[in-house]
ZAZA-63938 format. One record per residue (C-alpha): residue number from 1; residue in three letters; x, y, z. Coordinates in steps of 0.001 Angstrom, whole numbers, plus 500000, padded with zeros to 6 digits. Each point is the difference from the previous one (the first is absolute). Layout:
N
<r nr="NUM" rest="ALA" X="X" Y="Y" Z="Z"/>
...
END
This chain:
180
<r nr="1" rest="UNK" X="142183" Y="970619" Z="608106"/>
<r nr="2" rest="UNK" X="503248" Y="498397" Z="498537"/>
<r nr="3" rest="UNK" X="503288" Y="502743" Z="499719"/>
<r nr="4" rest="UNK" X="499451" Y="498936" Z="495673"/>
<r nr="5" rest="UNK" X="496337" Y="501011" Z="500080"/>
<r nr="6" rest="UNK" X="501284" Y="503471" Z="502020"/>
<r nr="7" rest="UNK" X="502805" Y="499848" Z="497781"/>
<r nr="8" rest="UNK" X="497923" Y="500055" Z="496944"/>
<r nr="9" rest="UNK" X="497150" Y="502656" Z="501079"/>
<r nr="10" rest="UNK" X="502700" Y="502539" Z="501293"/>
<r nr="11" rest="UNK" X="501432" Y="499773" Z="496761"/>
<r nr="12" rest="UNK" X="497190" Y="499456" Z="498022"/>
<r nr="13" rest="UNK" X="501101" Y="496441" Z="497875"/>
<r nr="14" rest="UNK" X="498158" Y="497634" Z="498486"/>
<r nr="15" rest="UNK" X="502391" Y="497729" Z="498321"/>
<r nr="16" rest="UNK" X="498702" Y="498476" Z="496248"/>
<r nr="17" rest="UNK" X="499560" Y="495809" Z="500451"/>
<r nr="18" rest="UNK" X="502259" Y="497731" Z="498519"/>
<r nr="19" rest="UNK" X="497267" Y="499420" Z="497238"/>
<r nr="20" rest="UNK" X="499802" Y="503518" Z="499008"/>
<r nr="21" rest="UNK" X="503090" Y="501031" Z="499680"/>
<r nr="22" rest="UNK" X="500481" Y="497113" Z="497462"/>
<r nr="23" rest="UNK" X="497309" Y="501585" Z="497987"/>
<r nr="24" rest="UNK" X="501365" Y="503101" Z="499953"/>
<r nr="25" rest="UNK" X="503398" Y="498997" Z="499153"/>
<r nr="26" rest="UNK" X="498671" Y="497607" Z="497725"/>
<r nr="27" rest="UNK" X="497796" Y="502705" Z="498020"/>
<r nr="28" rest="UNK" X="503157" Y="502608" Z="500312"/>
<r nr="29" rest="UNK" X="501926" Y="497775" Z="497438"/>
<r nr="30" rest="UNK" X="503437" Y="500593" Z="501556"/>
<r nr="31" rest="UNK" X="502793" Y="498676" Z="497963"/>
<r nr="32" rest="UNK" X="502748" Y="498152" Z="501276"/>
<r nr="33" rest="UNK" X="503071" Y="502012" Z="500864"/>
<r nr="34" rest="UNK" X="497703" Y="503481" Z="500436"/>
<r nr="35" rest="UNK" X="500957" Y="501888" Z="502586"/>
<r nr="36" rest="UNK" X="496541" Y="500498" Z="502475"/>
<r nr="37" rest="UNK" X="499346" Y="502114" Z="502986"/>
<r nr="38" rest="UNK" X="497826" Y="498712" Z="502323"/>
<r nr="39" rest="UNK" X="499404" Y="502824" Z="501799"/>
<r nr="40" rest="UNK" X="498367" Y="499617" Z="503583"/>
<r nr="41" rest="UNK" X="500774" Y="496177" Z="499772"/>
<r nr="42" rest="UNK" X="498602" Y="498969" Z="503473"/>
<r nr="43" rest="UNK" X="500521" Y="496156" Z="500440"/>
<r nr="44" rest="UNK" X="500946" Y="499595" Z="496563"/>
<r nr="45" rest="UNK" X="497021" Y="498852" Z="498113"/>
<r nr="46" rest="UNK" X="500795" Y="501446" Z="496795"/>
<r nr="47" rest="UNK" X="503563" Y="499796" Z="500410"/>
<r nr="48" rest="UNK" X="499974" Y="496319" Z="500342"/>
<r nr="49" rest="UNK" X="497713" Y="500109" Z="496511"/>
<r nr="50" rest="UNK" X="502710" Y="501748" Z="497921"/>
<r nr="51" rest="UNK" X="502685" Y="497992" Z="501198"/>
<r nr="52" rest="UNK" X="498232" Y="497451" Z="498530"/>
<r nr="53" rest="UNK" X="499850" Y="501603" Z="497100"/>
<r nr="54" rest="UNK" X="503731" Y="500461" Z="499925"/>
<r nr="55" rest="UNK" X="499998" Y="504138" Z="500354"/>
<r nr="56" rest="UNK" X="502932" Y="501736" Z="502430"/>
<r nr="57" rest="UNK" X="497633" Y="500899" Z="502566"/>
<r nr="58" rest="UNK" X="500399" Y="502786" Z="502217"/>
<r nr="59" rest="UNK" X="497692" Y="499972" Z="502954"/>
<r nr="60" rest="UNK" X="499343" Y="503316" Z="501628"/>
<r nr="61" rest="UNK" X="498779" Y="500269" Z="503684"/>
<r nr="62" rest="UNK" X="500076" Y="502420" Z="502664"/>
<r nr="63" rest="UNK" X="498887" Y="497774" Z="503034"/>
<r nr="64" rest="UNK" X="502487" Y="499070" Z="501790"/>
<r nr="65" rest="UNK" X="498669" Y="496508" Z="501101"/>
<r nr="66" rest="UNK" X="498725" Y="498975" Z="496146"/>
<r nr="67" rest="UNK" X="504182" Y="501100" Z="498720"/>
<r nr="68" rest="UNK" X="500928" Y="497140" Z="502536"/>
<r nr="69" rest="UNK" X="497411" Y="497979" Z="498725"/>
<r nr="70" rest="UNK" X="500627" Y="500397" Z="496136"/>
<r nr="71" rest="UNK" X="503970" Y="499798" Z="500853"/>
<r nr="72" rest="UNK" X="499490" Y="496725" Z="501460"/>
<r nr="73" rest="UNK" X="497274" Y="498449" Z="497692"/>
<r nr="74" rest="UNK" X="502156" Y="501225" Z="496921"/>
<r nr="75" rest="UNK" X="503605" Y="499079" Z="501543"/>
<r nr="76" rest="UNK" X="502019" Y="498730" Z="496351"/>
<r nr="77" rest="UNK" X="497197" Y="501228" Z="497968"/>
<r nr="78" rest="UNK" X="500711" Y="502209" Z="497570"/>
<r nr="79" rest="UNK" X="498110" Y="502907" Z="501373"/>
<r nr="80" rest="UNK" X="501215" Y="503353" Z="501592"/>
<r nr="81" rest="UNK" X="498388" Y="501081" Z="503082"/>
<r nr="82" rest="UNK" X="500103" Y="503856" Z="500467"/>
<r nr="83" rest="UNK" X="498467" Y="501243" Z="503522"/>
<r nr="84" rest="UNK" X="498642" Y="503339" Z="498558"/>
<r nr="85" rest="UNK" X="497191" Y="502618" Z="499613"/>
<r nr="86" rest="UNK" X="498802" Y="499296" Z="496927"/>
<r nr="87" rest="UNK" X="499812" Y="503539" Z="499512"/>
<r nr="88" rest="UNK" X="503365" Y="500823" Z="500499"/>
<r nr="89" rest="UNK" X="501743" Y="497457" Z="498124"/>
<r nr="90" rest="UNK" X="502490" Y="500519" Z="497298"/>
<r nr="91" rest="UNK" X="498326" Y="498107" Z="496834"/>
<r nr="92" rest="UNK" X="502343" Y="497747" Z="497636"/>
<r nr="93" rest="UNK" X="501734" Y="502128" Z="497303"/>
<r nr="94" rest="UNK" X="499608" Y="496754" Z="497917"/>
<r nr="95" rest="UNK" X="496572" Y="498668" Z="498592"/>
<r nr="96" rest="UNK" X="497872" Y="499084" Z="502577"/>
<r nr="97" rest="UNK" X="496102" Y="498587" Z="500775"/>
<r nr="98" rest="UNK" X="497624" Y="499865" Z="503042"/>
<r nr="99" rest="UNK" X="497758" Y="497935" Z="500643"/>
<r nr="100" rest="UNK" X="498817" Y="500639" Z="504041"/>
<r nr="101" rest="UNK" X="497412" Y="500547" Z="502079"/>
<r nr="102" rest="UNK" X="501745" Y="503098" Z="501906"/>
<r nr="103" rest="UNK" X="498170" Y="501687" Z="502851"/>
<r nr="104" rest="UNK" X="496542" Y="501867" Z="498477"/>
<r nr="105" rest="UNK" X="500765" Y="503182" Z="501636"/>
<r nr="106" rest="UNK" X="503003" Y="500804" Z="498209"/>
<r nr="107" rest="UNK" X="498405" Y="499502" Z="496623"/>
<r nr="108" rest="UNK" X="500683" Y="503639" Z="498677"/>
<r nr="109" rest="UNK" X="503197" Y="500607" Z="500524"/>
<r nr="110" rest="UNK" X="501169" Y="496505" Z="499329"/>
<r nr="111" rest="UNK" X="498520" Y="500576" Z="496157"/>
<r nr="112" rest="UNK" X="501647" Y="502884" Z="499768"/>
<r nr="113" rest="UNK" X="503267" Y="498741" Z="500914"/>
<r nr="114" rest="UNK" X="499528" Y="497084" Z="497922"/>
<r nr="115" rest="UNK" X="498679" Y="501844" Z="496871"/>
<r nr="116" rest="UNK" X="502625" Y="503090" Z="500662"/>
<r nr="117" rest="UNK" X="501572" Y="500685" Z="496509"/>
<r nr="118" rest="UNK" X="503362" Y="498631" Z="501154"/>
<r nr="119" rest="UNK" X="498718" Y="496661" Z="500876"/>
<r nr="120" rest="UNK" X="501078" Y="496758" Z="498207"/>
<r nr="121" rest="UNK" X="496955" Y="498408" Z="500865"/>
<r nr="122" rest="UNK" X="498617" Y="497816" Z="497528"/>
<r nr="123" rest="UNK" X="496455" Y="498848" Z="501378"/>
<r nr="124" rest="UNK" X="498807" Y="499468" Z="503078"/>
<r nr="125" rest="UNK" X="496645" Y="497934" Z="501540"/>
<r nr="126" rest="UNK" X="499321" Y="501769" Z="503610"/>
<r nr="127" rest="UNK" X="496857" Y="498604" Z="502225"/>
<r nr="128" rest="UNK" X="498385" Y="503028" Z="501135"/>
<r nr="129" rest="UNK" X="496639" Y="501225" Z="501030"/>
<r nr="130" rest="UNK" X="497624" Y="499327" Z="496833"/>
<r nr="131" rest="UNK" X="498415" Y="503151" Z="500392"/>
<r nr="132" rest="UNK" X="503599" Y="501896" Z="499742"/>
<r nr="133" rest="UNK" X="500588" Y="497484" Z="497086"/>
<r nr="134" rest="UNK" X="497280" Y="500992" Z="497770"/>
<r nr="135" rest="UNK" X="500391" Y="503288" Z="500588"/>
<r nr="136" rest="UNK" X="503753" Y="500219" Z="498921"/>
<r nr="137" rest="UNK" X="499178" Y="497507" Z="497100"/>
<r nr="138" rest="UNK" X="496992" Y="502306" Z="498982"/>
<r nr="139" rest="UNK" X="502040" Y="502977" Z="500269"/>
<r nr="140" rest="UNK" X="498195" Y="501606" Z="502746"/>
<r nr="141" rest="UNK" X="502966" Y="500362" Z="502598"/>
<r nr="142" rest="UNK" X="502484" Y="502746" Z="499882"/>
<r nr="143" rest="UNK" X="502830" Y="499265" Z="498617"/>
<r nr="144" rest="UNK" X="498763" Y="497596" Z="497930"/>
<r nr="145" rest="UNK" X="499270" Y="501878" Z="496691"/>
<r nr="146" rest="UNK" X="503826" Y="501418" Z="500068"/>
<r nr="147" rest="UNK" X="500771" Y="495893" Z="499546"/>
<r nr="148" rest="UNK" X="497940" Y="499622" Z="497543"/>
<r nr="149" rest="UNK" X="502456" Y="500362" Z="497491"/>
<r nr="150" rest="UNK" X="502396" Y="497769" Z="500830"/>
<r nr="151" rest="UNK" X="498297" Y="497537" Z="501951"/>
<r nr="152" rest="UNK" X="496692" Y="497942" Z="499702"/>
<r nr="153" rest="UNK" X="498158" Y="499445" Z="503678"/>
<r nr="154" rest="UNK" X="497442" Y="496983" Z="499921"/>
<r nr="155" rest="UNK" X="497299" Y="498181" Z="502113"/>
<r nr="156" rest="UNK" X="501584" Y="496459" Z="500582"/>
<r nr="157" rest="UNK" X="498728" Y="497238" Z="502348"/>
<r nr="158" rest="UNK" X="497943" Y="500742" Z="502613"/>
<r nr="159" rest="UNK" X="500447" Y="498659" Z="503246"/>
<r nr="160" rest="UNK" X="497247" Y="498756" Z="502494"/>
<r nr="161" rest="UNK" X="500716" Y="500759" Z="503670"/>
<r nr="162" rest="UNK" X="500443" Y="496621" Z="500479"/>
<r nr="163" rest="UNK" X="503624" Y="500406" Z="498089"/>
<r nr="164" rest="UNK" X="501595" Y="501241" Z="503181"/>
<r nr="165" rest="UNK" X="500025" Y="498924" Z="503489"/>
<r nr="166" rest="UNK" X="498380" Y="501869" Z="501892"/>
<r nr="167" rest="UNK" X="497807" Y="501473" Z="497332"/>
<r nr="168" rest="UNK" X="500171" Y="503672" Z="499787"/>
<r nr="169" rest="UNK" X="496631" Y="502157" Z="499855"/>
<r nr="170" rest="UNK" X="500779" Y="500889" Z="496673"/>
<r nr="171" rest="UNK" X="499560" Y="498874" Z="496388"/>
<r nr="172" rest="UNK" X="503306" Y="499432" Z="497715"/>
<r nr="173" rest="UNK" X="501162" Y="499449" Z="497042"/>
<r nr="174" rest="UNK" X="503123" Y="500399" Z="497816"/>
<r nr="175" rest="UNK" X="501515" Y="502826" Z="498383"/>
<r nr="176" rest="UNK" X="501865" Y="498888" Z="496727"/>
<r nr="177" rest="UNK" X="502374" Y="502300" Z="499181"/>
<r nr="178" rest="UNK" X="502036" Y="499746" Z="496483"/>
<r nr="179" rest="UNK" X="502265" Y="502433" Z="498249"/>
<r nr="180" rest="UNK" X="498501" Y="500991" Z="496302"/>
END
């Protein structure tokens, strides 16, 4: 077994395909000039997707090894790359998006940070697992009627396993996220 595949399984990552992450940025509509969080950014997928799109990327990644790699692949790009728990980073006090596909088990307290009253997020389109998806969209998760409110949760695109590589034993799907 390749130090990657090991790599991978200890950390549990299946990075989205080129193809798919152009869908997803594609459906998220990101404007040029937005600033977007890509938020457990991997090998850059989606990043490279809304640099294309003209947004002010910035790519967030704890693993040491995939910071090199983004830092390298997006050297004069105009993208910030923050090595960083996702759950312990300091969001923009400006208007922000996401669009990601950050690590499933954080899911919960990622929304919550995100969705926190103080945030300046705008919307956000996070690949999860489709089961968690529906169930925040439906408003079956906790937490999720308190957003209600100010937010509106949605079933996006789903994604076959086939989007990532390798495929993960679970089903997923978008969460769109937009402020009411």
């Amino acid at each position: 077994m390749s130090a990657s595949v090991r790599s991978r399984r200890a950390w549990g990552w299946h990075p989205l395909t080129d193809e798919w992450a152009a869908r997803i940025v594609a459906d998220a509509a990101v404007r040029p000039g937005e600033l977007v969080l890509d938020i457990g950014a991997g090998h850059g997928a989606l990043t490279a997707e809304l640099i294309g799109r003209d947004a002010r990327v910035v790519a967030v990644e704890l693993h040491p090894a995939r910071v090199r790699h983004l830092c390298r692949r997006f050297a004069g790009r105009p993208v910030t790359v923050v090595q960083a728990n996702a759950l312990s980073l300091r969001l923009p006090r400006r208007p922000f998006r996401v669009v990601a596909s950050p690590p499933y088990a954080i899911t919960s307290p990622l929304l919550r940070q995100l969705l926190a009253p103080s945030s300046q997020l705008t919307a956000a389109d996070l690949v999860l697992q489709r089961a968690v998806v529906r169930r925040y969209a439906s408003g079956r998760a906790a937490d999720a009627g308190r957003w209600r409110r100010r937010w509106r949760l949605q079933v996006g695109r789903s994604l076959p396993r086939r989007a990532f590589r390798p495929a993960p034993r679970v089903d997923s799907a978008v969460l769109v996220v937009r402020r009411r």
